[in-house]
C-alpha positions in Angstrom: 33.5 -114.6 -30.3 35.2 -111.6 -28.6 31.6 -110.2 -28.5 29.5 -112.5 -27.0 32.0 -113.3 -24.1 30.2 -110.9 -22.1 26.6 -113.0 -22.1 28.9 -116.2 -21.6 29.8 -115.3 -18.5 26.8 -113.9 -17.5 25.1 -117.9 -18.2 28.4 -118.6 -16.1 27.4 -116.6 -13.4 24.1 -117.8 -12.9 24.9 -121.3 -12.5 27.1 -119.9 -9.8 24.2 -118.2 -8.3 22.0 -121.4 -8.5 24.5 -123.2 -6.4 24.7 -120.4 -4.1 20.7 -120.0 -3.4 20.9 -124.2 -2.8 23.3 -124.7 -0.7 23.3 -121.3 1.7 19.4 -122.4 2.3 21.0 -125.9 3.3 23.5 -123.9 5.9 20.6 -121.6 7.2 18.0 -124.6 7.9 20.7 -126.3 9.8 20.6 -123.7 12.3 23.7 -121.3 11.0 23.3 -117.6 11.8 23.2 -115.7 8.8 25.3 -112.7 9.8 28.0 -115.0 11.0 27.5 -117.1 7.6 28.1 -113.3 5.9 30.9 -112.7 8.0 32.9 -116.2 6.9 32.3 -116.0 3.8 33.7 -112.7 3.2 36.8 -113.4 4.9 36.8 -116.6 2.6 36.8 -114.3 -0.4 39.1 -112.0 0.7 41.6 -114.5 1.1 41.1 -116.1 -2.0 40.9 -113.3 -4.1 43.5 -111.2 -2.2 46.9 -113.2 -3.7 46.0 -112.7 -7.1 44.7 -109.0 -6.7 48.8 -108.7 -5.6 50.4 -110.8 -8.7 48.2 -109.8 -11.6 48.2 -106.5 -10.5 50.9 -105.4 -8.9 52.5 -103.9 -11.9 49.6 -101.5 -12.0 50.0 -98.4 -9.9 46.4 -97.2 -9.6 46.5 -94.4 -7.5 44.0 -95.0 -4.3 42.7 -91.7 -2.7 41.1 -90.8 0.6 37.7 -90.3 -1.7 38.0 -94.1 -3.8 38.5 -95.1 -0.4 35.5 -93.7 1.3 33.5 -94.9 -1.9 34.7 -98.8 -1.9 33.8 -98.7 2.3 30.1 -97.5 1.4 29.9 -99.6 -1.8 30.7 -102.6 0.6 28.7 -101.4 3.0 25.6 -101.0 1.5 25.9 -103.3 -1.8 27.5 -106.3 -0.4 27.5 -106.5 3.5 23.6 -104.8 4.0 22.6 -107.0 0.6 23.7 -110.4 1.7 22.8 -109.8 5.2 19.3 -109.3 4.0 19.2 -112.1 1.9 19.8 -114.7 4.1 18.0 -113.2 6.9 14.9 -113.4 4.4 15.6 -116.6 3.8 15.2 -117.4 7.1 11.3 -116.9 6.4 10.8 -117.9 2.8 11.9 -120.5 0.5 15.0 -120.7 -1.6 12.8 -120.6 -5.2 11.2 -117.6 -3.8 14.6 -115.7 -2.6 15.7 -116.2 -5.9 12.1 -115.2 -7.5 12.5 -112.0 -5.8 16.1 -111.3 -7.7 14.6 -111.0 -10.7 13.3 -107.4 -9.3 16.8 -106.1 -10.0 16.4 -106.1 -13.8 13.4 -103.1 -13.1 15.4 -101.3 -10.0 18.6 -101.1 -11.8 16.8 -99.9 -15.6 14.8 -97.4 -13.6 17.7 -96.1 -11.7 20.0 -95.4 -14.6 17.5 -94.1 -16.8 16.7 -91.3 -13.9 20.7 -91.1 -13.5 20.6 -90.8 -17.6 22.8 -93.9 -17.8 20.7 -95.8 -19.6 18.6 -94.0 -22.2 14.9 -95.3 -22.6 14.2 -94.6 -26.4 10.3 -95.4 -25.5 9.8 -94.2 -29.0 12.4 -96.5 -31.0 11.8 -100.2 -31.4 15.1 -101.0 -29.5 13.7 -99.3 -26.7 10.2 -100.8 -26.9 11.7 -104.1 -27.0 14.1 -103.4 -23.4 11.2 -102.0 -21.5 9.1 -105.0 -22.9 11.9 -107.7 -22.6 12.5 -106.5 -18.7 8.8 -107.0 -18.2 8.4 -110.4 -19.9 11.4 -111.7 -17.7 10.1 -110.2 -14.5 6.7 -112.0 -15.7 8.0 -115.4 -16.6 9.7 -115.8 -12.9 6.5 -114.7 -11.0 5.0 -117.0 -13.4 7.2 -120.0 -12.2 7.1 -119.2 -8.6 3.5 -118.5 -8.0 1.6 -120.5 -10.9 2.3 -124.4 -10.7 -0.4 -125.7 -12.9 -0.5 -129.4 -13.6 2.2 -131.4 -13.3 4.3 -132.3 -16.0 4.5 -136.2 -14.9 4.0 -138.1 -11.6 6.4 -140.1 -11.2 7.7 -138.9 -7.5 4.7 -137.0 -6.8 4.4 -139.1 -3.5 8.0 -138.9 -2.5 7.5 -134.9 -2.8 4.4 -134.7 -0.8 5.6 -136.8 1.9 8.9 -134.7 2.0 7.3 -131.7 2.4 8.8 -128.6 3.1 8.6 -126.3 6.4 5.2 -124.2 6.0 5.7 -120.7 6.7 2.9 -118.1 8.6 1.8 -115.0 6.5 3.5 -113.2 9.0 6.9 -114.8 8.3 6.1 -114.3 4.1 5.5 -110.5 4.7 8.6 -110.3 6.4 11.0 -112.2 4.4 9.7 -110.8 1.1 10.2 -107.3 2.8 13.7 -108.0 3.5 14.4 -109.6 0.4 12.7 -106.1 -1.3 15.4 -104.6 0.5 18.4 -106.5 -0.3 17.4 -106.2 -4.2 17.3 -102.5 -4.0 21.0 -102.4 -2.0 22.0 -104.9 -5.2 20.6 -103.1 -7.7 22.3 -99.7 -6.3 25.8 -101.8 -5.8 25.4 -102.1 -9.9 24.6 -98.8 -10.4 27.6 -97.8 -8.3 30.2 -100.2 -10.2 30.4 -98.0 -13.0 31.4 -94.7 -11.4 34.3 -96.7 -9.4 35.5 -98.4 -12.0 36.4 -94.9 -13.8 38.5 -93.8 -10.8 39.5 -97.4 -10.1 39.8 -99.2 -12.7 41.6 -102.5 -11.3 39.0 -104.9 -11.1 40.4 -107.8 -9.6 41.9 -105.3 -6.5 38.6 -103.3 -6.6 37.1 -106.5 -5.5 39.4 -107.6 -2.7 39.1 -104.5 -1.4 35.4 -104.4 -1.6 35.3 -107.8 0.4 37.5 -107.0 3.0 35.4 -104.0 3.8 32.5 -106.3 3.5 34.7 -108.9 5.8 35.1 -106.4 8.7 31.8 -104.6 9.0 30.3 -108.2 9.0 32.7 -109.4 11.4 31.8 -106.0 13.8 28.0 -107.0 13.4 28.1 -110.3 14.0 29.7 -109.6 17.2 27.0 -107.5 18.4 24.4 -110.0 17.9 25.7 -113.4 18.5 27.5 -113.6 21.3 27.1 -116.5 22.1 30.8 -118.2 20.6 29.6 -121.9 20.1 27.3 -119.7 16.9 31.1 -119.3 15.1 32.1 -122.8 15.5 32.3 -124.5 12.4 32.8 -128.6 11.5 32.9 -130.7 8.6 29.6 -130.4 7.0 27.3 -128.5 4.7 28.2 -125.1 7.2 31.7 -125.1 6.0 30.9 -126.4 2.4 28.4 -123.8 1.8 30.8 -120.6 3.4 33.9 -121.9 1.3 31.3 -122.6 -1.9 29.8 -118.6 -1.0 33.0 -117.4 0.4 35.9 -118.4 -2.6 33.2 -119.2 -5.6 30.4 -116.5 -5.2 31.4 -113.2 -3.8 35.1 -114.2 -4.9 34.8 -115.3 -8.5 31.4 -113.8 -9.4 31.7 -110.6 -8.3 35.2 -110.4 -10.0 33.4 -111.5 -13.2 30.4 -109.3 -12.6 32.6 -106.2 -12.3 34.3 -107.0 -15.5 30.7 -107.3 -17.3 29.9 -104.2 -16.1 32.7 -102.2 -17.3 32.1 -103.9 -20.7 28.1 -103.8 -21.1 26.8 -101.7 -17.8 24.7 -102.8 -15.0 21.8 -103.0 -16.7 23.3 -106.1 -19.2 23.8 -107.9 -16.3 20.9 -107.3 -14.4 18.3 -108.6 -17.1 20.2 -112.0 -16.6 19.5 -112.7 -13.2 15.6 -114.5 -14.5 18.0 -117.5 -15.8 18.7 -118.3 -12.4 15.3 -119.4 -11.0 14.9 -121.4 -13.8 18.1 -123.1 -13.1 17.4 -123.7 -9.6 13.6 -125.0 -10.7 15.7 -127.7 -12.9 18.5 -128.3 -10.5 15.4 -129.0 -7.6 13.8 -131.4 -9.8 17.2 -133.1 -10.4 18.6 -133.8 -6.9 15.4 -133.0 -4.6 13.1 -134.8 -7.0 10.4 -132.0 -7.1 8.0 -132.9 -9.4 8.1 -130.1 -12.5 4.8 -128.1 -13.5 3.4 -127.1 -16.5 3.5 -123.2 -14.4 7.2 -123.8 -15.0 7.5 -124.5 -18.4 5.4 -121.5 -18.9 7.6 -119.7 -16.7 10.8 -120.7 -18.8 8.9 -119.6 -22.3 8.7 -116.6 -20.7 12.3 -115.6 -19.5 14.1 -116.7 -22.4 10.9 -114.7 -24.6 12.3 -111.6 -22.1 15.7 -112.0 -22.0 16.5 -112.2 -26.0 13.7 -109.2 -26.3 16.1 -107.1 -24.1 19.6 -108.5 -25.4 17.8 -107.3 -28.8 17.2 -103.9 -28.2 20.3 -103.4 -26.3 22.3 -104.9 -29.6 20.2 -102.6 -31.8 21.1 -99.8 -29.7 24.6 -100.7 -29.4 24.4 -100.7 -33.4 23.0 -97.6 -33.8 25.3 -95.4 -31.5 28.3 -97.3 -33.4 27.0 -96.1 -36.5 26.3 -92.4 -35.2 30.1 -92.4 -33.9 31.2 -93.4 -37.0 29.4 -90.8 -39.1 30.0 -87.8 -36.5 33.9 -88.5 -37.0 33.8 -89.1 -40.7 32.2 -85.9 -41.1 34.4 -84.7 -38.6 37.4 -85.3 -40.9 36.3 -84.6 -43.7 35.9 -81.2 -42.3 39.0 -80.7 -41.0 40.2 -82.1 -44.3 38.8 -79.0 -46.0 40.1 -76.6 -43.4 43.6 -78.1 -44.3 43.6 -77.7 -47.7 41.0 -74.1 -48.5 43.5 -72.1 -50.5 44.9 -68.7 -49.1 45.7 -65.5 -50.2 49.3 -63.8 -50.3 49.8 -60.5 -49.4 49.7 -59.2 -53.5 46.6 -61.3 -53.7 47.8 -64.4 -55.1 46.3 -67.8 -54.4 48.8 -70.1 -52.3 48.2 -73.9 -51.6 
């Protein structure tokens, strides 16, 4: 069980992210600026997450140096504060299914990445490694497949309801834009990941490394937001889906996920994480169908074949590779003792040539 905890909270985290990509669309179409919806929701998560950093930890005295410092401030800076700000400012001119179509671009950025930085090896020539590369393809494949391919549908029954609650149509200028933008907050994501596993080795205190990464977050968005909305009616919040979705962002998503995320990183690497991110669109396809009553396409069952094709093609090869260094560890130190185990006991010679033990 102890194993497989990891990939548990990885499906745990996804659902998280489903409800995140739902209801942060629902706060942006109702006119909330998406720096000042960064901005709350990282002072949400830092006050959240910042009592228990102080209780469970306390006892801990990880020391926390000018250069961890300057670290966690551009760690914030560009993997949280730069990435959500992106995000939402993407999804300003796409779709929700499409923001979280693009995510599944991190799987590639962040496998690239460490196999340049020789944190993840590639092993082209080893079946374990023939099955990542070819499991982080199918995935990528199976949510282009659900986002861009619709096929026929898969029944009827509300196809009238869904074509006369159409969506807002976007220009090709707006879909260039937003698909740039959310290009861009994938590749601050994927180095945020990247960066996770370096910190963690000169900070290892998860829940205080992300406190600390949030309140960073929470003041630089707080400084931009203050440069480009002045206008102060922008910060007010009431009692709707604004302050639902900033509490649900704010306390569940960059407070508990991120504190999760960080521990699945320290336990698999970033690139374990990564390759789940495809589960999400498929969530947020069923979810849509559930409480929208978007009619389902064949295009997405395809879709779904595909990710969970992809995603147990990459846990594979990343179990057989986990396997195989296990066994090589093993070996290297059995040999190693039994060589220190002859060392120890090669008879000597005395000084009149006789053999001592």
């Amino acid at each position: 069980m102890e194993k497989h905890k990891p990939c548990i909270v990885m499906v745990i985290i996804q659902f998280i992210y489903t409800g995140m990509s739902l209801f942060s669309k629902a706060a942006i179409a109702e006119g909330m600026k998406p720096s000042i919806f960064v901005a709350y929701r990282q002072a949400l998560a830092t006050l959240a997450l910042a009592p228990f950093a102080i209780f469970f930890e306390s006892q801990k005295s990880h020391p926390l140096s000018l250069n961890v410092l300057c670290k966690l401030f551009l760690v914030s800076l560009c993997g949280v504060t730069l990435c959500l700000n992106l995000y939402y400012a993407g999804m300003n001119y796409t779709s929700a299914t499409f923001a979280t179509a693009m995510t599944n671009n991190i799987p590639i950025m962040v496998f690239i990445m460490a196999v340049c930085l020789r944190i993840e090896s590639l092993s082209i020539t080893q079946w374990h490694g023939m099955a990542k590369v070819l499991g982080a393809v199918i995935c990528l494949s199976g949510a282009m497949v659900i986002t861009f391919y619709k096929g026929p549908a898969l029944y009827s029954e509300h196809g009238k309801e869904a074509s006369h609650n159409s969506s807002r149509t976007y220009t090709k200028e707006e879909w260039i834009k937003g698909s740039l933008l959310m290009l861009g907050s994938n590749l601050t994501w994927a180095i945020w990941l990247i960066m996770q596993a370096s910190i963690l080795k000169q900070y290892p205190a998860k829940l205080r490394l992300t406190t600390l990464q949030c309140c960073f977050s929470c003041v630089i968005s707080t400084a931009y937001s203050a440069a480009v909305e002045r206008n102060i009616s922008s910060w007010k919040l009431g009692w709707d889906v604004n302050l639902f979705s900033v509490a649900y962002c704010g306390i569940v998503v960059t407070g508990l996920s991120y504190w999760l995320q960080v521990w699945v990183v320290d336990k698999r690497g970033p690139v374990f994480t990564s390759i789940f991110s495809p589960i999400a669109l498929l969530l947020t396809a069923i979810f849509s169908a559930m409480i929208f009553k978007e009619t389902l396409h064949w295009g997405s069952v395809l879709g779904a074949v595909l990710l969970v094709a992809g995603l147990y093609s990459f846990l594979w090869g990343k179990n057989k590779e986990t396997e195989i260094h296990g066994s090589e560890e093993k070996s290297n130190q059995t040999k190693e003792e039994v060589a220190l185990e002859c060392i120890t006991c090669t008879p000597t010679c005395d000084e009149d040539g006789e053999e001592k033990r």
